[in-house]
N, C-alpha and C positions, 0 to 999 in steps of 0.2 A: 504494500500500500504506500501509495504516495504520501510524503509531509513536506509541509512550508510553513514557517515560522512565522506567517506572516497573516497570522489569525484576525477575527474578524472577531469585535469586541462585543462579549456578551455579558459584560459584567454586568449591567444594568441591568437582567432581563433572568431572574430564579434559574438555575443551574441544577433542577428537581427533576425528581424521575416520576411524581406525584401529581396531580392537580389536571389541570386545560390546559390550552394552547394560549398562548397571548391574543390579545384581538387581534383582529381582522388586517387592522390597516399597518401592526407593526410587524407580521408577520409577513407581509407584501415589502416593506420595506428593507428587510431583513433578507429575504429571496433576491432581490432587484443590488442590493450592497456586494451577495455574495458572486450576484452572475457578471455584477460589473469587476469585480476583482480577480474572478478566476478568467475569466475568458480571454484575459492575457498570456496564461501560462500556455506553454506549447510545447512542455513535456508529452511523452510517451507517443506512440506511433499506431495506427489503424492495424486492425486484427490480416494477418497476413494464411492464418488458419484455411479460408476458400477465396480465392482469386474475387467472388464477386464483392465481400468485405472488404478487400485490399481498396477495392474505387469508392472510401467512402470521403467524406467532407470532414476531415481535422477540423472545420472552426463551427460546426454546428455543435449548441451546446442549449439548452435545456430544461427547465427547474419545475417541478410541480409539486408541492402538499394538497392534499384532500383528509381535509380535516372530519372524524367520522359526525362534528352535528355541524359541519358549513359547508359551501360550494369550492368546490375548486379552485385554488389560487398557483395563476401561470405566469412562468418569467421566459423571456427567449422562444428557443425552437423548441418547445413543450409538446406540438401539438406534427414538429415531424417526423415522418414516420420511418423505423427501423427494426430488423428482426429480434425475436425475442430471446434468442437464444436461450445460455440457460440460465434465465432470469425465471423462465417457467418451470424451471426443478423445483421450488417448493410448494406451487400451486397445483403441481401435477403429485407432488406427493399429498397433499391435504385430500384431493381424491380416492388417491388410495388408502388413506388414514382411514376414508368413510366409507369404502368398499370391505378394507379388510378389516377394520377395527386398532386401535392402536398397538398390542403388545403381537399379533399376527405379523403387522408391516413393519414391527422392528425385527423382531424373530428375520424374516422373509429378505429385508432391504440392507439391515444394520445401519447402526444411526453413531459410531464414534469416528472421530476425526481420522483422514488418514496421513496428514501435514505433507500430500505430495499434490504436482499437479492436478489441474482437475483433469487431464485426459489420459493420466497416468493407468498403464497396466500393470504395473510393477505392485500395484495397490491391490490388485484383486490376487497376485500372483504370492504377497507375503502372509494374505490373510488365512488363515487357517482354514476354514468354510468358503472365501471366496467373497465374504462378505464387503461393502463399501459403507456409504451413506447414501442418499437421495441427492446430496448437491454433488458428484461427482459422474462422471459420463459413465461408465459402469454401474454404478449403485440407478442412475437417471435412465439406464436405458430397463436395468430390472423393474422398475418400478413402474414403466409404460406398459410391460408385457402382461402384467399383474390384475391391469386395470380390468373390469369388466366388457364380457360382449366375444364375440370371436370375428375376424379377419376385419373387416371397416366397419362393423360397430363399438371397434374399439375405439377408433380412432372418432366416431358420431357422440362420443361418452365426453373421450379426453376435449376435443373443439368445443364442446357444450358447456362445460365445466370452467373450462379456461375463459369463456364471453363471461362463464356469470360472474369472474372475477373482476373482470375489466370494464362489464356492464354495455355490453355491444359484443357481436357476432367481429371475429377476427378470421383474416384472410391469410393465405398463405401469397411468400411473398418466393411466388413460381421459377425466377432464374436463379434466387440462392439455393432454394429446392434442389433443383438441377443440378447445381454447383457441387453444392454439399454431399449428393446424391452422390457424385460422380466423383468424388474426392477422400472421400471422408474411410480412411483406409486404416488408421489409428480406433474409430470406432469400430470398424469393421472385425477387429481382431481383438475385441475387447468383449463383443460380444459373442463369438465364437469361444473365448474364455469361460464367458457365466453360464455358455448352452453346457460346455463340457462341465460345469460345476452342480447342473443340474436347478439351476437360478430362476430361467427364464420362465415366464408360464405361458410363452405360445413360441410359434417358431422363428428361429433367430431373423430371417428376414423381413418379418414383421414386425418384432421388435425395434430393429433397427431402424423399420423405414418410418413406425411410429414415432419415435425420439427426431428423429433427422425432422420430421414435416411440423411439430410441435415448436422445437428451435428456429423453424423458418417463418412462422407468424409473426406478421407485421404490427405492432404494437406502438404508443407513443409516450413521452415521457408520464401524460395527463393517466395514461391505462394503465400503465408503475404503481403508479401513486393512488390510483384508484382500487387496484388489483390489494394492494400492501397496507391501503383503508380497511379494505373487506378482512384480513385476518384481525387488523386492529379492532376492530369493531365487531369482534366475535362471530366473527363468520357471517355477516349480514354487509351485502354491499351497499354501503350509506348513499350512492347515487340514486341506486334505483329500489331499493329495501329489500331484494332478494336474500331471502337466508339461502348460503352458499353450500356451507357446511355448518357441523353443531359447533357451537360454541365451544364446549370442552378440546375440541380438535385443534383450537391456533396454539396451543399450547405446547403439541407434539411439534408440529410446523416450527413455529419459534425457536425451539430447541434446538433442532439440526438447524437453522439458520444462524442462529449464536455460534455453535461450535465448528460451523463447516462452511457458511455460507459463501466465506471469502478464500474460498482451500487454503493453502499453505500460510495466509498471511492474514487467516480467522483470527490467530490471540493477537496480533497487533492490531487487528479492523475493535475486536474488543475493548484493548485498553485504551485506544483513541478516539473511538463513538461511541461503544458502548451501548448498541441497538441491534438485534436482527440483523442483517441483509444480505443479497444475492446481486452477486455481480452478472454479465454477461459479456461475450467478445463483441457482439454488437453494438457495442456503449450503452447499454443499459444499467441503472443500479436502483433497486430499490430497496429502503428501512422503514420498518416497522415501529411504532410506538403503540403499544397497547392500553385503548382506551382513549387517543388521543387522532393518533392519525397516520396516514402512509407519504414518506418524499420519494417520490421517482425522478431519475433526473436521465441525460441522455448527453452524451460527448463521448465520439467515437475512440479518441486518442485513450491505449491501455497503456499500464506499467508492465511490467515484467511478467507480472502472475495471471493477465488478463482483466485489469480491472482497470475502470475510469479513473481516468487520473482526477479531472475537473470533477467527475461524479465523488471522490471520494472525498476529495478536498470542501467541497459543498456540505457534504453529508454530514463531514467530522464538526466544520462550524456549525451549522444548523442545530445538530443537535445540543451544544451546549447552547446556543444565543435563544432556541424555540424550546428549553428545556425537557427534552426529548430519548436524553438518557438513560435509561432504567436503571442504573447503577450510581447517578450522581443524588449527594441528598444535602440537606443544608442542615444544622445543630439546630434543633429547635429549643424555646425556652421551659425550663425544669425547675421544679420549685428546689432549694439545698435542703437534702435531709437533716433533720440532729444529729447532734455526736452522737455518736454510741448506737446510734440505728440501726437495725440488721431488715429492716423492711422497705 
């Protein structure tokens, strides 16, 4: 994960993991400081993974909160459109959470960190059972296979699933398809790995072309944010009030997004934001606040591990200026006990 010393001041504004969002208009102010401050940097370089990624726009960048009781608030290229890659691992896990039930799709997926790539075989190869998590392309292609339905009713499930997160119908974006399709030789042998492991639950070529056509859905930073609302807001998408999944489920979600969500460089995305989230090579990032709200943001330029550079840099301010943290809290005031007190 990327860092710059060159933070955006949130002293003024509770630094709590507790309470609401700040109003309306300081939280647009706050968006619009951080998109005029990053949109400078011109760190890290376009995802070079499928040829049609490589032709994407470095200077498109992005910012949306959807706050789960207000409207949408958009800064920048919020509203252009880019694949979703695997930003949609945790939303496609939340489905199977409520297909299979929660300790099935751990048994079935494994949910601990593997601190390697996310496209790393090497992860399914040291594991004992075979096992990954759900944010990693191994652990994300077992978890498509899983889902209910056979041959494209699986895929009529996962498409349905994924709109009611983002609250509109999503299209697949057909030449990265292609691209992906036709490239994509590192999942290809990843998934051959989990068929020999006994992992998958329908046949490897479906599996794979399920994950592959999921990643290629065209999404926008506003759908991020709105998708990352729906888990905040216990599984009810505050756009349009669809309950998505149960409540008790963003829980499980959450969890592997804390410990996985940014592979390798998860405990650093931790102790620096300290929220959920999932990156993608698309420039996709979205965080979670629970009870509060989802930031999706969108700037194609990654660092090293695959992650927005602008998107993480946003995220990390954000969350401390829109006090968004789950892990930060402030000393509240305490009466002094008596001496001699043991109560």
């Amino acid at each position: 994960m990327s860092t710059n010393s060159d933070q955006l001041d949130g002293s003024d504004v509770p630094f709590v993991s507790s309470g609401r969002l700040p109003e309306r208009a300081r939280i647009t102010a706050l968006m619009q400081r951080a998109h005029a401050r990053y949109r400078q940097v011109n760190d890290g370089a376009v995802s070079p993974v499928y040829p049609a990624l490589a032709r994407a726009d470095a200077a498109l960048f992005g910012i949306c909160v959807v706050p789960v009781d207000d409207a949408a608030i958009v800064v920048g290229d919020a509203e252009v459109p880019f694949t979703l890659m695997s930003v949609a691992k945790p939303f496609t896990f939340a489905l199977l959470l409520a297909h299979l039930g929660p300790e099935q799709a751990r048994q079935r997926i494994g949910t601990n960190a593997t601190g390697l790539s996310f496209n790393s075989l090497t992860a399914v190869e040291r594991s004992v059972d075979g096992r990954t998590n759900p944010m990693v392309n191994p652990g994300a292609i077992a978890t498509v296979s899983l889902l209910p339905g056979d041959g494209e009713r699986k895929w009529e499930h996962l498409a349905a699933g994924l709109a009611g997160f983002a609250g509109r119908e999503l299209q697949v974006d057909e030449e990265v398809y292609e691209c992906a399709s036709r490239t994509n030789l590192v999942n290809r042998a990843a998934t051959q790995l989990l068929e020999a492991r006994g992992l998958l639950g329908c046949e490897p070529a479906l599996a794979l072309d399920l994950y592959t056509r999921q990643s290629c859905l065209r999404v926008t930073a506003r759908d991020l944010a709105t998708m990352g609302a729906t888990l905040a807001n216990g599984g009810v998408n505050p756009v349009t009030g669809e309950r998505v999944i149960a409540d008790e489920l963003c829980h499980h979600v959450l969890a592997v997004m804390v410990t996985a969500g940014l592979y390798e460089t998860s405990g650093d995305w931790l102790y620096q934001v300290g929220q959920p989230g999932k990156s993608g090579i698309g420039g996709g990032l979205v965080t979670i606040s629970p009870g509060k709200g989802g930031l999706g943001t969108f700037s194609p330029a990654l660092d090293e591990a695959g992650n927005s550079v602008r998107g993480a840099l946003v995220a990390r301010d954000l969350s401390r200026a829109l006090g968004l943290d789950l892990l930060g809290s402030h000393p509240r005031a305490t009466r002094h006990r008596p001496t001699g007190s043991d109560s």
